[in-house]
Every structure is written in structure tokens, then in C-alpha cells.
N, C-alpha and C positions, 0 to 999 in steps of 0.2 A: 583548307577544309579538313575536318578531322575525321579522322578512320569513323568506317561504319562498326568496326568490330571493338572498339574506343565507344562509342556510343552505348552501343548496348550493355557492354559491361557497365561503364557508369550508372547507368539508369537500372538496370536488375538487377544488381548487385550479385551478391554470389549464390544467393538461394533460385533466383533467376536463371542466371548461366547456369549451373546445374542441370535446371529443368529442362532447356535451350535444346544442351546438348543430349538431354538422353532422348529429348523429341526425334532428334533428327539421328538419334544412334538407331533408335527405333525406325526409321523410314529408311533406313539404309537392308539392302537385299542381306540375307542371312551370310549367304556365300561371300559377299567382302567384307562381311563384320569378321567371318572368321582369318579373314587375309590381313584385314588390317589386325587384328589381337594377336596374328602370329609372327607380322615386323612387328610391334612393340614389343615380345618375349626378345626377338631377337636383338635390336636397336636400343630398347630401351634403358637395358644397363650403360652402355657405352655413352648415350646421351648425357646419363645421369651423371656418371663421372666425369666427364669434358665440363659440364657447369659447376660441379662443386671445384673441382680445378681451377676453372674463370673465376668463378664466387673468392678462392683464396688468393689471387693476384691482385696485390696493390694499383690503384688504380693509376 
């Protein structure tokens, strides 16, 4: 069976997901919008370099 989140990217392509998610950034409470933006300042560089890392590992 294939992922629901597979589905929907295929079918709404990326102008879709885009909209998806700002719906649901939007219904999200102010106060974890601000918690989640503040792991991402934190996490997110670290993430970023662990994949470019994997991205240059011969597979």
C-alpha cells in the first residue's frame, strides 16, 4: 500500500504541497509555531550538513 504522504505529493505536485503546508502552518497554535522555528534555528544547520555529508558518500 503506498504512503498517504507519497500520494499526495504525486498528485499536487509541488505548487500543492506548498499550499498543504502553509494551511496547516496556519492552523497550527502561534506559540508552537514559535517552538517549532526555534528547533529549526537550532537543528537545522546540523541536519543540513549530515545530508550534504550522506549526499558525498559513494553509494
Amino acid at each position: 500500500m503506498a504512503r498517504p504522504l507519497r500520494l499526495l505529493t504525486r498528485r499536487a505536485g509541488p505548487v500543492g504541497l506548498a499550499l498543504t503546508a502553509y494551511d496547516i502552518w496556519r492552523r497550527i497554535p502561534k506559540r508552537q509555531r514559535k517552538q517549532i522555528v526555534a528547533a529549526t534555528r537550532k537543528h537545522g544547520p546540523r541536519v543540513a550538513s549530515h545530508l550534504i555529508q550522506r549526499r558525498r558518500r559513494p553509494r
